[in-house]
C-alpha positions as a LaTeX table, in Angstrom:
\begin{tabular}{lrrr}
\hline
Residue & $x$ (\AA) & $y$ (\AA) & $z$ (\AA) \\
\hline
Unk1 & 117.79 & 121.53 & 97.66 \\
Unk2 & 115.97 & 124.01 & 100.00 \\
Unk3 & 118.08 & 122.51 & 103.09 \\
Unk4 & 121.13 & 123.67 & 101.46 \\
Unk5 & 121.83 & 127.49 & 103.33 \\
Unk6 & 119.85 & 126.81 & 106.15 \\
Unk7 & 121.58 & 128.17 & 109.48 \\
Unk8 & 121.13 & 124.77 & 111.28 \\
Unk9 & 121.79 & 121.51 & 110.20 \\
Unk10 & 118.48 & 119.76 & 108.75 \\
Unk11 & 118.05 & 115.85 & 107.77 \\
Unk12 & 115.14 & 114.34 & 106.12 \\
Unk13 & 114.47 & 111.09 & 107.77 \\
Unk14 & 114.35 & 108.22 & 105.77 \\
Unk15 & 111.41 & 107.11 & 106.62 \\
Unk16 & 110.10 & 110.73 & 105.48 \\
Unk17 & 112.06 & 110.21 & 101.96 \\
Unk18 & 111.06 & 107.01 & 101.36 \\
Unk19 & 107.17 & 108.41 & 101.02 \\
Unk20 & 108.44 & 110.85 & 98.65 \\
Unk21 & 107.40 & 110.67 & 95.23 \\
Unk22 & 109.75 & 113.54 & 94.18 \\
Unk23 & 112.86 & 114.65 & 95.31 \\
Unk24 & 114.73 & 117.34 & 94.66 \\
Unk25 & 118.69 & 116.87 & 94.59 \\
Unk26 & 121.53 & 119.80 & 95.33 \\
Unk27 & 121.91 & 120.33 & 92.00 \\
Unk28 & 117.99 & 120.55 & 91.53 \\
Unk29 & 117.80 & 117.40 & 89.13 \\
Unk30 & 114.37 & 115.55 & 90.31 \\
Unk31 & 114.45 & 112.45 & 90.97 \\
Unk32 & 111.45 & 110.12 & 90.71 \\
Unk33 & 110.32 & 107.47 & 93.34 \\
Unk34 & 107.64 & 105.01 & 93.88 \\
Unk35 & 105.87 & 105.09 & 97.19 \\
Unk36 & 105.77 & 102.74 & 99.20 \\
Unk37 & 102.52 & 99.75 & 99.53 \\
Unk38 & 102.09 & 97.64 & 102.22 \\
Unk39 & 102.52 & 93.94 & 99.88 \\
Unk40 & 103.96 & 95.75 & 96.60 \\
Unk41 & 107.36 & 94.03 & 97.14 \\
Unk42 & 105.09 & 90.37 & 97.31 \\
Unk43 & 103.22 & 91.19 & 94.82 \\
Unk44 & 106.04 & 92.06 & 92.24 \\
Unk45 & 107.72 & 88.84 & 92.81 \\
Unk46 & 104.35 & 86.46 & 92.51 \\
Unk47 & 104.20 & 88.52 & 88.97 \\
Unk48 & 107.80 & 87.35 & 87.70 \\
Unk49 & 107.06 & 83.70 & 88.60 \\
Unk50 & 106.60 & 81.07 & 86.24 \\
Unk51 & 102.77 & 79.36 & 85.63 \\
Unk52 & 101.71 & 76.02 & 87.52 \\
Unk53 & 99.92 & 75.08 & 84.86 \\
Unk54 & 98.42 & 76.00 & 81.39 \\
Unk55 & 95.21 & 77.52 & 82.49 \\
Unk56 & 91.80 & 77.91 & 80.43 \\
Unk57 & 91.05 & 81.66 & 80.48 \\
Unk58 & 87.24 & 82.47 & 79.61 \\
Unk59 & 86.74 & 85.90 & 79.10 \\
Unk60 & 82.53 & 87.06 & 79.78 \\
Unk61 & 80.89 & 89.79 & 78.21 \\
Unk62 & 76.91 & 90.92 & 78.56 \\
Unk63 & 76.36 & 92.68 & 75.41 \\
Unk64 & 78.07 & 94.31 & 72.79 \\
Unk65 & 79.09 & 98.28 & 73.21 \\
Unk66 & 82.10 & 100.44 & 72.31 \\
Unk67 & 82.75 & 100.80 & 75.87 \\
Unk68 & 82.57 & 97.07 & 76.79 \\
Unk69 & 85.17 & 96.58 & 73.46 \\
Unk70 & 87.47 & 98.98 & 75.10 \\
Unk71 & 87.28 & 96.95 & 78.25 \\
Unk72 & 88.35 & 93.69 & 76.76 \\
Unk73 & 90.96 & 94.99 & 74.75 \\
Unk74 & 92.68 & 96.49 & 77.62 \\
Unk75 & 92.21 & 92.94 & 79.26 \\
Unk76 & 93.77 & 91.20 & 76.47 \\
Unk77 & 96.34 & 93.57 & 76.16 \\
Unk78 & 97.05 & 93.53 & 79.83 \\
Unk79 & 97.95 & 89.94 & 79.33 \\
Unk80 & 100.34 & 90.08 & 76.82 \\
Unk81 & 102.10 & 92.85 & 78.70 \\
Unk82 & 102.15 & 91.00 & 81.67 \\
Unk83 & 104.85 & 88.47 & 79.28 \\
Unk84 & 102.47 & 85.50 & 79.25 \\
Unk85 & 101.94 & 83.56 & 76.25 \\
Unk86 & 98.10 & 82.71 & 74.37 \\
Unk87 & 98.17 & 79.20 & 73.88 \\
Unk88 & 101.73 & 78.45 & 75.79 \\
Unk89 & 100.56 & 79.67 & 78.86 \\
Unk90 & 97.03 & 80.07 & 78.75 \\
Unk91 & 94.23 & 79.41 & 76.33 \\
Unk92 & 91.90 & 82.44 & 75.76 \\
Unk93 & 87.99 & 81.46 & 74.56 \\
Unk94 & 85.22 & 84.75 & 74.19 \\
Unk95 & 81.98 & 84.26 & 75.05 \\
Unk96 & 78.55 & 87.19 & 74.20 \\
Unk97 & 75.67 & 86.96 & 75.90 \\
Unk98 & 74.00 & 89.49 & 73.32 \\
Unk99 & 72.42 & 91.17 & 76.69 \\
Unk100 & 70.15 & 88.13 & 77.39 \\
Unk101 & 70.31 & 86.48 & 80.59 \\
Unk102 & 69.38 & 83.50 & 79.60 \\
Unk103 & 72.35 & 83.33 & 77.07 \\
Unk104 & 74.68 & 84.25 & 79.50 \\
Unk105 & 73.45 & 81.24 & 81.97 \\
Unk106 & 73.85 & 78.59 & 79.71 \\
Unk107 & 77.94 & 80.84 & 78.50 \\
Unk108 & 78.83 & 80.25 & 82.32 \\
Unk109 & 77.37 & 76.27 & 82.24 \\
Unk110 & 79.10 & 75.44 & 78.93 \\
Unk111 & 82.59 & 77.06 & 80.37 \\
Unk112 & 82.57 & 75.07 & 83.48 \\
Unk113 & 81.86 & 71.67 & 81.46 \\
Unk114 & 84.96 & 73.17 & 79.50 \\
Unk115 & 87.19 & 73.37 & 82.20 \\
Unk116 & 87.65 & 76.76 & 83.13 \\
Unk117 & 90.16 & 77.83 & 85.33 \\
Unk118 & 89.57 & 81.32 & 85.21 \\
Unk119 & 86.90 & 83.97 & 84.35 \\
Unk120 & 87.60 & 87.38 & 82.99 \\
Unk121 & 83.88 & 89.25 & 83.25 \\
Unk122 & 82.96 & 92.31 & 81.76 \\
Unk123 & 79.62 & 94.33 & 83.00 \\
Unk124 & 77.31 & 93.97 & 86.01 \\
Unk125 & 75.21 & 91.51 & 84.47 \\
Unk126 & 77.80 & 89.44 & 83.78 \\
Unk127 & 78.97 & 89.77 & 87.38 \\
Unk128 & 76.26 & 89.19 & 88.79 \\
Unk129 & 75.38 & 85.29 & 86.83 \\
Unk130 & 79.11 & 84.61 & 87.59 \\
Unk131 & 78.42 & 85.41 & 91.16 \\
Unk132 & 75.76 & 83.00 & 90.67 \\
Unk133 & 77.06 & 80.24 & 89.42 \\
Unk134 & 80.68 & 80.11 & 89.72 \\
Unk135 & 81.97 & 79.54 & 93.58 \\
Unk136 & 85.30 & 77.99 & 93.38 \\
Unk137 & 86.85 & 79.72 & 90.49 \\
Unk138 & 88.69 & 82.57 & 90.23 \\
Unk139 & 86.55 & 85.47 & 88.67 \\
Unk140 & 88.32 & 89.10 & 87.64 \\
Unk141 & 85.79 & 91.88 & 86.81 \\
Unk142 & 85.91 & 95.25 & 84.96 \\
Unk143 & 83.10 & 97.50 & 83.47 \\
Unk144 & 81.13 & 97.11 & 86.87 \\
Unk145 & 80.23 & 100.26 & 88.33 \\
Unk146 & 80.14 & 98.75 & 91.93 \\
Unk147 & 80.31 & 95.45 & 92.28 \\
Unk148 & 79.18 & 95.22 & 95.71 \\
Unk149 & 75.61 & 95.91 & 94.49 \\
Unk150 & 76.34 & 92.68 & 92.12 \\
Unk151 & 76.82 & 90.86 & 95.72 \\
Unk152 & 80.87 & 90.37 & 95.20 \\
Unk153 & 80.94 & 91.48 & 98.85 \\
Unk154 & 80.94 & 94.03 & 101.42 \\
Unk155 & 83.44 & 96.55 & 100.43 \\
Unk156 & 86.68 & 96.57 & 98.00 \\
Unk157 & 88.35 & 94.62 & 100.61 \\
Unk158 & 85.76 & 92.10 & 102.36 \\
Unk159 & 85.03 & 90.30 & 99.56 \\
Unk160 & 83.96 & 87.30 & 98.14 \\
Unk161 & 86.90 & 85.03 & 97.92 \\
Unk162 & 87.01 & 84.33 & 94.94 \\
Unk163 & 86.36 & 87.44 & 92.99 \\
Unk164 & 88.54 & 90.77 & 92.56 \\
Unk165 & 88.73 & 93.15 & 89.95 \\
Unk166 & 88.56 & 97.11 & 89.27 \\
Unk167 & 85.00 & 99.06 & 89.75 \\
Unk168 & 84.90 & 101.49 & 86.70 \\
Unk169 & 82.05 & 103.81 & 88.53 \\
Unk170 & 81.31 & 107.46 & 86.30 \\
Unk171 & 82.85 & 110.55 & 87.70 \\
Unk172 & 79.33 & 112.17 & 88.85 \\
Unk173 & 80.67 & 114.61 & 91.22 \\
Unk174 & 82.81 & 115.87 & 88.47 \\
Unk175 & 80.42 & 116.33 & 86.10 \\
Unk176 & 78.19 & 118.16 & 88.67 \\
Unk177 & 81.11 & 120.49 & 88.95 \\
Unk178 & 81.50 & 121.32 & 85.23 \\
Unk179 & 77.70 & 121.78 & 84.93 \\
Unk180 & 77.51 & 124.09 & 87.67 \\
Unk181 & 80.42 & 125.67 & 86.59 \\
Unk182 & 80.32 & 125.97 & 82.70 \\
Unk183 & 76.21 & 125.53 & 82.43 \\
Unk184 & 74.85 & 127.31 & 85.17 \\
Unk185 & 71.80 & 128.01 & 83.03 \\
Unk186 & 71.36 & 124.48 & 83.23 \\
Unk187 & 68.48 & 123.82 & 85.29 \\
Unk188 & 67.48 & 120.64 & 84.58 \\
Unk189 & 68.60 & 117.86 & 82.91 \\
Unk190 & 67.86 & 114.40 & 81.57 \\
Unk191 & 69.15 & 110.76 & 81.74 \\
Unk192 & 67.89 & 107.45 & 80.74 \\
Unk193 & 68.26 & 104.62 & 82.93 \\
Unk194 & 67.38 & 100.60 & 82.88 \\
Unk195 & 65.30 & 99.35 & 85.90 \\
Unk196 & 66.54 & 96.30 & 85.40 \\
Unk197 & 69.94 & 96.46 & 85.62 \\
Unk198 & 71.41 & 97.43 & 89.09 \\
Unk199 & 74.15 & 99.27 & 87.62 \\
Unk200 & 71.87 & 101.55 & 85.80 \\
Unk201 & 69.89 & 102.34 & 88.55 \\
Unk202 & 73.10 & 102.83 & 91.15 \\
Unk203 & 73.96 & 105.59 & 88.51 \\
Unk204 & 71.39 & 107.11 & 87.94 \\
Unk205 & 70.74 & 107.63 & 91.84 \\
Unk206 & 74.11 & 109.27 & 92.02 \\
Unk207 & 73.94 & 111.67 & 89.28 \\
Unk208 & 70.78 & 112.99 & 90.73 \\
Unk209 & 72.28 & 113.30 & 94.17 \\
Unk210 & 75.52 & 115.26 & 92.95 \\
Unk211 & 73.34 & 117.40 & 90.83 \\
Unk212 & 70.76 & 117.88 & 93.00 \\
Unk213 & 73.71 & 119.22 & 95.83 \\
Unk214 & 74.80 & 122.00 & 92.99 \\
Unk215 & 70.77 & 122.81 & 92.64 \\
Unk216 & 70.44 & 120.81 & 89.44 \\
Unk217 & 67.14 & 118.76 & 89.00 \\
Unk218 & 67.45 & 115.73 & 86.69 \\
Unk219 & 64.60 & 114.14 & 84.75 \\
Unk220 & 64.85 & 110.08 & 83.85 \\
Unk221 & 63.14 & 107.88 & 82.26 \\
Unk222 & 62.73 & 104.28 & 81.99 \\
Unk223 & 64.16 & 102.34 & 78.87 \\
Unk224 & 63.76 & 98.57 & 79.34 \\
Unk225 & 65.51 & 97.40 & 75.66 \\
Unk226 & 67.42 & 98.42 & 72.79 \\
Unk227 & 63.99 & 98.59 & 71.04 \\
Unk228 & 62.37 & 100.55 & 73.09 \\
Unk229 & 66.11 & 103.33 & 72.72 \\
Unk230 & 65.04 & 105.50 & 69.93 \\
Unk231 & 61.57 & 106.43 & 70.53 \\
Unk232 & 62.53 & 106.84 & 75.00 \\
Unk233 & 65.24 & 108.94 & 73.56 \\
Unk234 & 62.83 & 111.12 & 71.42 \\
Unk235 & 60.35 & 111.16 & 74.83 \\
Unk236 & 63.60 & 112.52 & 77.27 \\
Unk237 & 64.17 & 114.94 & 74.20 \\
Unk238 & 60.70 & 116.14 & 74.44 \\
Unk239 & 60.61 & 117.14 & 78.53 \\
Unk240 & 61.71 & 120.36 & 79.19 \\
Unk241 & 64.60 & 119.76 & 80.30 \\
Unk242 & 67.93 & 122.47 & 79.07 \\
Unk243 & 70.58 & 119.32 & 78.30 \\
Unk244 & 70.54 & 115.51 & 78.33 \\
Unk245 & 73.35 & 114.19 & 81.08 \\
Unk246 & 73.28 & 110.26 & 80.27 \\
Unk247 & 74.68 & 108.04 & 82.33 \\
Unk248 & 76.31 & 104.98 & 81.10 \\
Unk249 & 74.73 & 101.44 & 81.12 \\
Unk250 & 74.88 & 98.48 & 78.74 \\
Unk251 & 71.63 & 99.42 & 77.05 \\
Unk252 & 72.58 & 103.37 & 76.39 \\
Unk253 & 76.16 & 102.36 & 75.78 \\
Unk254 & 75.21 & 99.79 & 72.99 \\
Unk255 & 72.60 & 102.20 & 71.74 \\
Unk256 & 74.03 & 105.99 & 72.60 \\
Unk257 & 73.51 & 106.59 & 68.29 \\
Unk258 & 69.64 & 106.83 & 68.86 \\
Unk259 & 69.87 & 109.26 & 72.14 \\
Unk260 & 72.17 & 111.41 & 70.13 \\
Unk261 & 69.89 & 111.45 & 66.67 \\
Unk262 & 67.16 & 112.57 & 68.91 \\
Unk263 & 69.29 & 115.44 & 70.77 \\
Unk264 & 70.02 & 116.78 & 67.45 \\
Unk265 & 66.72 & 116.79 & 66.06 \\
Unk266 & 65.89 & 118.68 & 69.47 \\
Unk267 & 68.87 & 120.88 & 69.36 \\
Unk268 & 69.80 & 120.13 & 72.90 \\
Unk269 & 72.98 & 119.61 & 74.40 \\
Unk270 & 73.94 & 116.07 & 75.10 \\
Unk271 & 76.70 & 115.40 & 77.27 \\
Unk272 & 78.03 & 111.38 & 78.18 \\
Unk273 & 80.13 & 109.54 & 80.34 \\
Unk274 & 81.55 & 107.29 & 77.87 \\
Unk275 & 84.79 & 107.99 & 75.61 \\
Unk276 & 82.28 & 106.48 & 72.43 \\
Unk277 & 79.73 & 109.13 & 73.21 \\
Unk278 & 81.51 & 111.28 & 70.79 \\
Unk279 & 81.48 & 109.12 & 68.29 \\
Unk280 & 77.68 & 108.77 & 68.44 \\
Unk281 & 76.95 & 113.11 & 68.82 \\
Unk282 & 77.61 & 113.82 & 72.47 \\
Unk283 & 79.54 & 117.12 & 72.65 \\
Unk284 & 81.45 & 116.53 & 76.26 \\
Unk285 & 82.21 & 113.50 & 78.14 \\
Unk286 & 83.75 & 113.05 & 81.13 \\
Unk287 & 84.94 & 109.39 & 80.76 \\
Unk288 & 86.69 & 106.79 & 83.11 \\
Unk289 & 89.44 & 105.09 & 80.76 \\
Unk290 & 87.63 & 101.62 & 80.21 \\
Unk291 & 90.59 & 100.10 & 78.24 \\
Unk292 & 93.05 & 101.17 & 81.43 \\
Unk293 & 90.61 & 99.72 & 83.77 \\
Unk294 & 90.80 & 96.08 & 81.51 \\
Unk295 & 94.70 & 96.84 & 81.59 \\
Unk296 & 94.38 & 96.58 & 85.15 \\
Unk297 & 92.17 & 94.25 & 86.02 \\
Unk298 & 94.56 & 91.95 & 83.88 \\
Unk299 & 97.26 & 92.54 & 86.25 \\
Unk300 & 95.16 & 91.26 & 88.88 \\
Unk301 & 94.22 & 88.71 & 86.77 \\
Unk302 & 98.34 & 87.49 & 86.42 \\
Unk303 & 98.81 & 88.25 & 89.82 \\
Unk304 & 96.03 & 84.81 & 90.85 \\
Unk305 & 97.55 & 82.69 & 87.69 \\
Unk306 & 100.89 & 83.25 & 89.34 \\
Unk307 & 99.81 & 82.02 & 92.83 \\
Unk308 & 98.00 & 85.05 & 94.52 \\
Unk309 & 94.23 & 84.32 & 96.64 \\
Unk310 & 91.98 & 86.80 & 94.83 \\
Unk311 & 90.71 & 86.80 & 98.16 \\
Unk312 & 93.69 & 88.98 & 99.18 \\
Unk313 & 93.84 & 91.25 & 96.34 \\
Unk314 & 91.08 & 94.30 & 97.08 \\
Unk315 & 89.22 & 95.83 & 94.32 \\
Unk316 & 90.61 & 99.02 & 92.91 \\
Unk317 & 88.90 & 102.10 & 91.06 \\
Unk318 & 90.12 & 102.81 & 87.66 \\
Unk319 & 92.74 & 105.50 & 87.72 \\
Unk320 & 92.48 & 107.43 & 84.82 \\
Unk321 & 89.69 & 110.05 & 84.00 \\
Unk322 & 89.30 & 111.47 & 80.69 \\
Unk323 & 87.87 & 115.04 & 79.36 \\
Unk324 & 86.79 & 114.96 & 76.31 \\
Unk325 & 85.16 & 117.54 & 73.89 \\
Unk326 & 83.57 & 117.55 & 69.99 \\
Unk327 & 83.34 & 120.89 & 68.51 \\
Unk328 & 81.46 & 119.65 & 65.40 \\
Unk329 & 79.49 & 117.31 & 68.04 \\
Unk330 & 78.58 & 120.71 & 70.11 \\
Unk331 & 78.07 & 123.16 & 66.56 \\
Unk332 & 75.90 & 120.12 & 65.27 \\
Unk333 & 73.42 & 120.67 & 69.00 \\
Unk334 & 73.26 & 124.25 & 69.15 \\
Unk335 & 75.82 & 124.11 & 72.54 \\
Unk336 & 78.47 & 126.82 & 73.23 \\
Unk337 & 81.84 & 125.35 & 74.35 \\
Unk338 & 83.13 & 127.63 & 77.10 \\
Unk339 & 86.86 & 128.88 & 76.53 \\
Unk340 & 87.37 & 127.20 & 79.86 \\
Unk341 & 86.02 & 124.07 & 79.11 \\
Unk342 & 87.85 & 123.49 & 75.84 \\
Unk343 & 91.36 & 124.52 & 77.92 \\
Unk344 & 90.58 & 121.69 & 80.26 \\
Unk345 & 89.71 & 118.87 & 77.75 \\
Unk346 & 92.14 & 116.24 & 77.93 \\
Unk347 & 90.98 & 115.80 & 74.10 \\
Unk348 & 89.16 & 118.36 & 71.51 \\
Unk349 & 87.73 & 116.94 & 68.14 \\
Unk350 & 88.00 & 119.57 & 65.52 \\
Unk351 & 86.52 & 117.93 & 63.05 \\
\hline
\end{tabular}
């Protein structure tokens, strides 16, 4: 449209046009295009094909959480979108470890005497024993924060050759950001974190680093089990700190009810990284879509029943980012909601 008037004559190369994602016509009607990706056009076509084989699908999870839930119904549903069949084209059997190690050992022992042509894991942990024990089957991850502190390789695309999937890592920069500029009375602020669990520890690191670069100090403290959640909750509760900033691992996602039960009864803001954190009292989240990140890590999942080396397919970040607020959640804590920050939620719970 804007070439049309101009005093010379003007051509957009197509090689220009191509990259476009929206172009504008002479009678201004947009048009939509996909860009182009090196492989997309090979990759579309191994997703169309029909199945070698019926394959045995064994889907891995740590420990229960609402997060983690999200996650595998995003993978299951990413499955039936992709137009395969349960039990035509591929059998689907769940396994729990109930976040014991142990447990999860024996899941991965009974599932290769069973056959199993393919693991779907959920969580570091999980990652991590598959890593272990599994070397010559394919293995598709989501819910790992970064999976090459689980040791699935060097970086998203010098991998481990058997494993791909989508790193769901917490959007700590933004968070920084809204702190900074929403809270900027917020001096310090606390987190809980699991030594044990690499994940935990990877975020924890990075949400002091991001706050620490907007002049935010954060205070953690070490919760080793479920057990131990309610009265490590009540101890972060009791620091001064001005807010509680937790970051999101499978012991605080599993158990987020007790950290917000003792924010309330210290009326201090409590802000998540999970969607479920509002469910269980946090007043804003800034969450990374776990169901979209199963939804894709079931395409990749297709893409290696179809044919594809999961050696050639690089892991991916989740896409989608989420902004959610809970006015009752925030009224409940004693924390103002900025007219800013409710204009930017993707989401706001009245009630």
């Amino acid at each position: 449209l804007a070439l049309r008037g101009l005093r010379d004559k003007w051509e957009i190369p197509n090689s220009i046009a191509k990259r476009a994602t929206i172009i504008i016509d002479e009678s201004g009607k947009h048009r939509q295009e996909q860009p182009t990706v090196p492989g997309a056009a090979a990759s579309k076509k191994s997703s169309s094909g029909p199945l070698s084989k019926k394959w045995r699908v064994h889907l891995v999870n740590y420990n229960d959480s609402v997060a983690a839930d999200e996650a595998i119904q995003g993978l299951i549903d990413g499955m039936k979108a992709s137009g395969l069949v349960i039990d035509r084209d591929f059998t689907l059997k769940q396994r729990n470890g109930q976040g014991d190690m142990a447990t999860l050992n024996s899941i991965f022992d009974a599932a290769k005497a069973d056959g199993a042509d393919l693991f779907l894991i959920v969580s570091t942990p999980t990652l991590q024993m598959a890593i272990k024990k599994v070397r010559d089957i394919p293995i598709v991850f989501t819910y790992v924060s970064n999976p090459m502190l689980a040791g699935a390789g060097e970086s998203y695309t010098n991998h481990l050759p058997n494993i791909t999937g989508i790193a769901v890592v917490s959007a700590f920069s933004e968070m920084a950001d809204l702190l900074k500029k929403y809270y900027p009375q917020f001096k310090r602020v606390g987190t809980l974190f699991c030594p044990a669990e690499v994940n935990s520890v990877y975020c924890k690191d990075l949400l002091v680093t991001e706050a620490a670069a907007r002049g935010i100090t954060v205070e953690s403290l070490a919760v080793n089990s479920t057990t131990d959640l309610a009265d490590t909750s009540v101890a972060l509760a009791s620091l001064k700190i001005d807010a509680i900033v937790q970051i999101s691992d499978n012991i605080t996602a599993g158990g987020f009810s007790a950290i917000g039960r003792a924010a309330q009864r210290a009326h201090l803001p409590l802000i998540g990284f999970n969607s479920s954190n509002i469910k269980f009292g946090a007043a804003v989240v800034i969450s990374r879509d776990y169901y979209e990140g199963g939804l894709e890590a079931a395409e990749k999942a297709v893409r290696v029943m179809r044919g594809e080396d999961p050696a050639k397919i690089p892991f991916e970040l989740v896409k989608k980012t989420q902004r959610l607020i809970s006015l009752p959640n925030a009224a409940a804590l004693g924390m103002t909601i900025p007219p800013g920050l409710k204009a930017s939620a993707d989401k706001v719970f009245e009630r």
